[in-house]
C-alpha positions as CSV (number, residue, x, y, z in Angstrom):
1,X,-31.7,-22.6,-3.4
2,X,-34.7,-20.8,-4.4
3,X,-37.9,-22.1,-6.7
4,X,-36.3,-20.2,-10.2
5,X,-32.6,-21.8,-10.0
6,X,-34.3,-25.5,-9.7
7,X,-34.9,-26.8,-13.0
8,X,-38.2,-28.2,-12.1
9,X,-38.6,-30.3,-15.1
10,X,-35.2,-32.3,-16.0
11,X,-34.7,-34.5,-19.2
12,X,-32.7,-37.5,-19.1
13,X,-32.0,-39.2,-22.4
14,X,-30.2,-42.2,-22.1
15,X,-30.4,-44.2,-18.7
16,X,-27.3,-46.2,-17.8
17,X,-25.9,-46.2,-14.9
18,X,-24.7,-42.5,-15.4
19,X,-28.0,-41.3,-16.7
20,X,-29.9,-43.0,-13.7
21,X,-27.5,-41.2,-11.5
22,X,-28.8,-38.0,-12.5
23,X,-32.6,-39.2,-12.9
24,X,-31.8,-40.8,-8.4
25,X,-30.5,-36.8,-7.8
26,X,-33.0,-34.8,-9.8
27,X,-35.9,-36.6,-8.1
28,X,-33.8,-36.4,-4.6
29,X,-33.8,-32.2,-5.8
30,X,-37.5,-32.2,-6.1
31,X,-37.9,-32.2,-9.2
32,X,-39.8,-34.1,-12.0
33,X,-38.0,-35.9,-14.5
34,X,-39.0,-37.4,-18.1
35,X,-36.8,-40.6,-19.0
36,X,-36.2,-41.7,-22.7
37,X,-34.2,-44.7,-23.5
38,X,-34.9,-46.8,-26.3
39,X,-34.3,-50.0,-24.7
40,X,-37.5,-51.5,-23.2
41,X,-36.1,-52.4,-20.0
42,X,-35.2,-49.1,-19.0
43,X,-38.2,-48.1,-17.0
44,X,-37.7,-51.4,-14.7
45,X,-34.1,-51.0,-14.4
46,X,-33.9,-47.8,-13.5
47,X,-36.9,-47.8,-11.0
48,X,-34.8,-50.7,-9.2
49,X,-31.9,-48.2,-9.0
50,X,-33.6,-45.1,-7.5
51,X,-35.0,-47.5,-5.6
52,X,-31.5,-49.1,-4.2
53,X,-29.5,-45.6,-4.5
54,X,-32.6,-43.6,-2.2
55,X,-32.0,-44.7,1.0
56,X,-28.2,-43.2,0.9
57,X,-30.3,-40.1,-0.4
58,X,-32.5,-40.0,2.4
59,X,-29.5,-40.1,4.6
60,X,-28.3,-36.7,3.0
61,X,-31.7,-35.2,2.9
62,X,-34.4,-35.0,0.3
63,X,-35.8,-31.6,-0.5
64,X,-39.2,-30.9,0.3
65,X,-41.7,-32.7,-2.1
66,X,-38.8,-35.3,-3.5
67,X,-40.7,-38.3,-4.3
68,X,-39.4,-41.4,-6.7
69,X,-42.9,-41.3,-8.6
70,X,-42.0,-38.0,-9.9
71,X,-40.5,-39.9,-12.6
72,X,-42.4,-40.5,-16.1
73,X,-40.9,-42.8,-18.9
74,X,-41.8,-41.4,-22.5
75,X,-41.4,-43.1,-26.3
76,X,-39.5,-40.2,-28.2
77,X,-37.2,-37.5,-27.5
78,X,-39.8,-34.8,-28.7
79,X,-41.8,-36.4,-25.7
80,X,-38.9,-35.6,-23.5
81,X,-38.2,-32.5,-23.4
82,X,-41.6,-30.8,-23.8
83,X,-41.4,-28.7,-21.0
84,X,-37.7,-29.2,-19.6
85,X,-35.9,-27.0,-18.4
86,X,-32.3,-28.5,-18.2
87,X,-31.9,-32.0,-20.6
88,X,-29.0,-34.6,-19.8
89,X,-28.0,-36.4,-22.5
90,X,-26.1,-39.6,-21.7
91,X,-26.2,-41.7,-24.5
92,X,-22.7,-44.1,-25.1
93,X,-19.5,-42.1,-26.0
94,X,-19.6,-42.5,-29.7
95,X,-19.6,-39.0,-31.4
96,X,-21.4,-40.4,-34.7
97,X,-24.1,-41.3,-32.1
98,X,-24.4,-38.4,-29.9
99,X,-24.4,-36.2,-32.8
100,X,-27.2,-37.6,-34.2
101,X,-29.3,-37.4,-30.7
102,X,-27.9,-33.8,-29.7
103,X,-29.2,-32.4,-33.1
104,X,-32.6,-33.8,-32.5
105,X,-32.7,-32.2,-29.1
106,X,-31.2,-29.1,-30.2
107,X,-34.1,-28.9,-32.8
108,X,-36.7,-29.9,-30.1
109,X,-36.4,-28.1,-27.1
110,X,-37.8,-25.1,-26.2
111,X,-35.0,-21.8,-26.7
112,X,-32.6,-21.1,-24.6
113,X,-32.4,-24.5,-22.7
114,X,-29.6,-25.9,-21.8
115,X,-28.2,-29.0,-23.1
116,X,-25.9,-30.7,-20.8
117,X,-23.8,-34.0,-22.2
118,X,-22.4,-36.7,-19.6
119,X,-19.0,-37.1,-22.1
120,X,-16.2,-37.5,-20.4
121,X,-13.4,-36.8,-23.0
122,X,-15.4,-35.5,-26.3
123,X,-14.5,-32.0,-26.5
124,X,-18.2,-29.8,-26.3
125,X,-17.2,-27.5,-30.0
126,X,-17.2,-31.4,-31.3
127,X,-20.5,-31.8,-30.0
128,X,-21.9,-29.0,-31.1
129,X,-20.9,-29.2,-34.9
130,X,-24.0,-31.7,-35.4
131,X,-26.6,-28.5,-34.2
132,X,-27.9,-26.1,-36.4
133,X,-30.8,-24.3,-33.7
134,X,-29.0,-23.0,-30.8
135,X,-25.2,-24.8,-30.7
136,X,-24.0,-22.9,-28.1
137,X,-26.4,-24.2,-25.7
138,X,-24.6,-27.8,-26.1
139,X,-22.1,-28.1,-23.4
140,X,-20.2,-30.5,-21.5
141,X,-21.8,-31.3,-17.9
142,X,-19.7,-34.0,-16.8
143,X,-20.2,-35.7,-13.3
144,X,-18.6,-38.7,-11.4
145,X,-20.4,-42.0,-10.3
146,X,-22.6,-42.2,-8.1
147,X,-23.9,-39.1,-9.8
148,X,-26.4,-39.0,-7.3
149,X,-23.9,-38.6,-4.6
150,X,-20.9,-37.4,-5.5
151,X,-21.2,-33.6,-6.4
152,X,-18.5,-32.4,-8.9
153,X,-20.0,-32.3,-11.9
154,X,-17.7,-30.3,-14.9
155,X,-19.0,-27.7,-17.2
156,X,-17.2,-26.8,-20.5
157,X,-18.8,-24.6,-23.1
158,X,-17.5,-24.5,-27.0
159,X,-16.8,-22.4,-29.6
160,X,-20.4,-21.2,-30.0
161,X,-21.7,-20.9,-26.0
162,X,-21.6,-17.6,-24.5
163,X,-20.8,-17.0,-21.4
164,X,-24.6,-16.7,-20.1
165,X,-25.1,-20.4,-21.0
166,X,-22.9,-21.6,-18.7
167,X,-23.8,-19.3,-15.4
168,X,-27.1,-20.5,-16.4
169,X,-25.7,-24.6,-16.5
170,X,-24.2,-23.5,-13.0
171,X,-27.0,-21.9,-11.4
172,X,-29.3,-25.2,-12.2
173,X,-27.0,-27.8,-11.8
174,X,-25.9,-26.2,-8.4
175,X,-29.3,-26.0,-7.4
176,X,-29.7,-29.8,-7.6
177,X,-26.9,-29.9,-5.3
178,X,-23.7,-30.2,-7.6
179,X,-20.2,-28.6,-7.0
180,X,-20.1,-27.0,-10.8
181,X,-16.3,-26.7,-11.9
182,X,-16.4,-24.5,-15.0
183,X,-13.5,-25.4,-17.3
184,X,-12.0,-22.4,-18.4
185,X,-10.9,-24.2,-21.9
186,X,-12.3,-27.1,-23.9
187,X,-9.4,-30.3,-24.0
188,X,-10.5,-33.9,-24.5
189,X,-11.2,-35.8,-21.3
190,X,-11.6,-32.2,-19.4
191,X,-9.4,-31.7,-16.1
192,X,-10.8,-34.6,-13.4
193,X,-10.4,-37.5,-16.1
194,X,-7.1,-36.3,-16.9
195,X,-5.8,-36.6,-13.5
196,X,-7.6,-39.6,-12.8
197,X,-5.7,-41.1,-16.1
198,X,-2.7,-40.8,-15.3
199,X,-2.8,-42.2,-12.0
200,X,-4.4,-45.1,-13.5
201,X,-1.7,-45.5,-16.2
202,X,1.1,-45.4,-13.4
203,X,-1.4,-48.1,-11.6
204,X,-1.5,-50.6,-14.8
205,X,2.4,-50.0,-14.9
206,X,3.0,-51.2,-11.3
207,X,0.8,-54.2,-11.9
208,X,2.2,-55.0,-15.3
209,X,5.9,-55.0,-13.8
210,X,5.4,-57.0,-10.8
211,X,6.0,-53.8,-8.3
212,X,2.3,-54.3,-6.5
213,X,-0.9,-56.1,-7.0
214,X,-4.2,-53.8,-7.4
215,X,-5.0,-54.7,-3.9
216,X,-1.8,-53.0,-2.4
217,X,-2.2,-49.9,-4.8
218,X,-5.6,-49.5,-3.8
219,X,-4.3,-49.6,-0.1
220,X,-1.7,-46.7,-1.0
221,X,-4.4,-44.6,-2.1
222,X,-7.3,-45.6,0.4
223,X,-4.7,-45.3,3.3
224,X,-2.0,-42.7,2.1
225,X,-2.7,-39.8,-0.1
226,X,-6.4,-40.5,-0.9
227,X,-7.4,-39.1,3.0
228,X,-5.9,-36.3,2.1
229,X,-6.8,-35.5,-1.3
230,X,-10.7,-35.9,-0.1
231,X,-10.4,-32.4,1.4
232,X,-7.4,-30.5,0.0
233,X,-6.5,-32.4,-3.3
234,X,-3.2,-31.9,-5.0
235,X,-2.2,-28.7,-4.8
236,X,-3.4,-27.5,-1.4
237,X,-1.6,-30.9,0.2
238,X,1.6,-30.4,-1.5
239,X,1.5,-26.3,-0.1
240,X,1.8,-28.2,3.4
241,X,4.5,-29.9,2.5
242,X,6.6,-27.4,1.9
243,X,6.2,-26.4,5.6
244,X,6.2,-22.7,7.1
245,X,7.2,-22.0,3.1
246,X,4.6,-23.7,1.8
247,X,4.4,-24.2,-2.1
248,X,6.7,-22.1,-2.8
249,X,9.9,-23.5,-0.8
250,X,8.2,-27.0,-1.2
251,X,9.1,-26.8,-5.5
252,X,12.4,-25.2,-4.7
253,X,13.3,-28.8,-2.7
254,X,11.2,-31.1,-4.1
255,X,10.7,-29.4,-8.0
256,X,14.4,-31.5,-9.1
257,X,12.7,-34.8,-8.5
258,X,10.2,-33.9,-11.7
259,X,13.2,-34.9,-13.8
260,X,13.4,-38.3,-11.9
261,X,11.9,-41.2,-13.8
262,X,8.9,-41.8,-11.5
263,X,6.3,-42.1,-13.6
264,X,5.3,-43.6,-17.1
265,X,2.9,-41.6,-18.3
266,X,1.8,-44.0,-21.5
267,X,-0.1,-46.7,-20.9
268,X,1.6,-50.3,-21.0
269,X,0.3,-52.3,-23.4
270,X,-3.0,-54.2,-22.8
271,X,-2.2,-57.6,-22.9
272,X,-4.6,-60.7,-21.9
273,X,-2.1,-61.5,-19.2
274,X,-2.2,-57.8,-17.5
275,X,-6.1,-57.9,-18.4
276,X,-5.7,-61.3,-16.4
277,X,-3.7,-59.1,-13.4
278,X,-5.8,-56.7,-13.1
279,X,-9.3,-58.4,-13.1
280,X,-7.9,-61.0,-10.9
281,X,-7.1,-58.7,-8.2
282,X,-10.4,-56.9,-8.0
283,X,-12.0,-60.6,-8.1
284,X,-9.6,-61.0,-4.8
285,X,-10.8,-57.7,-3.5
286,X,-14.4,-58.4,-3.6
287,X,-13.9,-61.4,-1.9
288,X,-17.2,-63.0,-3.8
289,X,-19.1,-59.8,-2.8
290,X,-21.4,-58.5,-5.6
291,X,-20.5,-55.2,-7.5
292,X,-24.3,-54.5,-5.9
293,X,-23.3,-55.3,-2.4
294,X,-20.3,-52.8,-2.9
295,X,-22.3,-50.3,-4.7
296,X,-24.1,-50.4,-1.1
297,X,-21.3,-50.2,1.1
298,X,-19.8,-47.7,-1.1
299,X,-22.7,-45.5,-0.7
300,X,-23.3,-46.0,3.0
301,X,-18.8,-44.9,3.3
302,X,-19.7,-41.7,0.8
303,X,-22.9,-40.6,2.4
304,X,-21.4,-40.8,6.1
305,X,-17.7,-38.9,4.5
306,X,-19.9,-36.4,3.0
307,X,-21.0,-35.4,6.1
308,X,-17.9,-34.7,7.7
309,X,-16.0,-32.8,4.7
310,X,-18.8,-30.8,4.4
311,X,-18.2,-29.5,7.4
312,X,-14.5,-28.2,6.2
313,X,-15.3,-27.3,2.3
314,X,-14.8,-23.6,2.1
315,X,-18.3,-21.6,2.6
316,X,-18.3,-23.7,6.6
317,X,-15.3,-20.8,7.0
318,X,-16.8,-18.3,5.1
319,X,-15.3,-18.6,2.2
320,X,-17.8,-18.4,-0.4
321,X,-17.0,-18.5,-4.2
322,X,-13.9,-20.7,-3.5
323,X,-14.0,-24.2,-4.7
């Protein structure tokens, strides 16, 4: 990383829990953020989170000068982004509503800085409709919670953003130590949700028919495939089952069994007794622990496992460029 690629001054607009994921790994980057949120319990709120999410980030190591008072709390979005040089919008997923705060930011920001939204299914040429200045430099920069752990974040330019817009979204967002998947094409909900979708639609299935509790699909995830998928996800895991052949003999012997019906890919119905399922068996999984007591342990298992895949993600081999 060197002192041009960090975005020294990041905006964050909007600051649940998403938005104060990014404001806990900005400041962990070493760099000074500006906060806007109208609600005037923000500022409290969110200093309580950096303060509960910074000893996990202490664990992975804080850049050089990273300090939780780097953050400042403003009263308007002009205030924000005087002097940014990467804003983060993540204000709720309604489009009427991020349309009208991406065109005030889009008329406020200094040229040529990029715009990143948090949107996890809105498609970024949707986004950008609403901007007049500099559309192109709306885009989709969608991570994963904890944002301030968890390092994938997705980038997906629109009709209007040129191709230096988003080396320049990669550069900076790399630089405050994210894994940048560029999208090669805009599609609602963007290629992790999608994935993650559809196992969860098999998941309500199971639980709606009677086939397994949450609790024992959780376990064939946390215990089964999920160990795996943590370093070589789907494809790369089913290239080792095909043996010696790899992919290409496993499809030839496995590839029939896409016709089986093994999945439902629609969701089931959402009724008040699968609502019932389903939120009874995380109540039995927490076992009376708070969702703040697991947001802990959670963070001390990610920070400890992100520590050991690092040392198998592709540049330890010397492999750099691949994902």
């Amino acid at each position: 990383m060197t002192a041009s690629e960090l975005p020294r001054n990041v905006a964050v607009i909007g600051t649940g829990v998403i938005g104060n994921g990014w404001i806990a790994r900005a400041l962990a980057a070493g760099c000074r953020v500006t906060a806007f949120d109208p609600d005037a319990t923000a500022p409290e709120r969110t200093r309580a989170f950096v303060a509960r999410a910074w000893p996990a980030l202490e664990r992975l190591g804080l850049a050089e000068g990273a300090d939780p008072a780097a953050l400042t709390f403003v009263d308007s979005l002009e205030a924000a982004v005087e002097g940014a040089e990467l804003i983060q919008e993540n204000v709720p997923e309604r489009l009427a509503l991020k349309h009208d705060v991406l065109r005030q930011l889009d008329a406020l920001a200094a040229p040529g800085v990029v715009i990143g939204s948090s949107t996890s299914g809105i498609k970024p040429s949707d986004l950008q409709s609403a901007c007049t200045r500099e559309p192109g430099r709306v885009i989709v920069a969608h991570p994963f919670n904890p944002v301030y752990l968890l390092p994938l974040v997705e980038l997906v330019g629109g009709e209007h953003t040129a191709p230096k817009v988003i080396e320049r979204a990669r550069v900076h967002y790399a630089a405050l130590g994210m894994r940048p998947l560029v999208v090669r094409r805009e599609i609602e909900g963007h290629v992790a949700d999608r994935l993650m979708e559809a196992l969860w639609r098999e998941a309500l299935h199971l639980v709606n028919d009677g086939v397994a509790t949450t609790e024992e699909i959780d376990a064939a995830v946390v215990y089964g495939a999920g160990l795996r998928w943590s370093l070589m996800g789907t494809f790369l895991t089913f290239h080792l089952a095909g043996g010696e052949g790899g992919m290409r003999h496993m499809l030839h012997q496995f590839g029939p069994a896409l016709k089986l019906p093994w999945t439902k890919l629609e969701a089931p119905e959402l009724t008040e007794a699968l609502i019932d399922k389903v939120a009874d068996g995380c109540e039995h999984q927490a076992a009376g622990r708070s969702v703040a007591e697991l947001e802990t342990r959670r963070d001390a298992f990610l920070t400890e496992l992100l520590a050991l895949t690092q040392k198998y993600w592709p540049e330890a081999e010397g492999l750099e460029g691949r994902i």
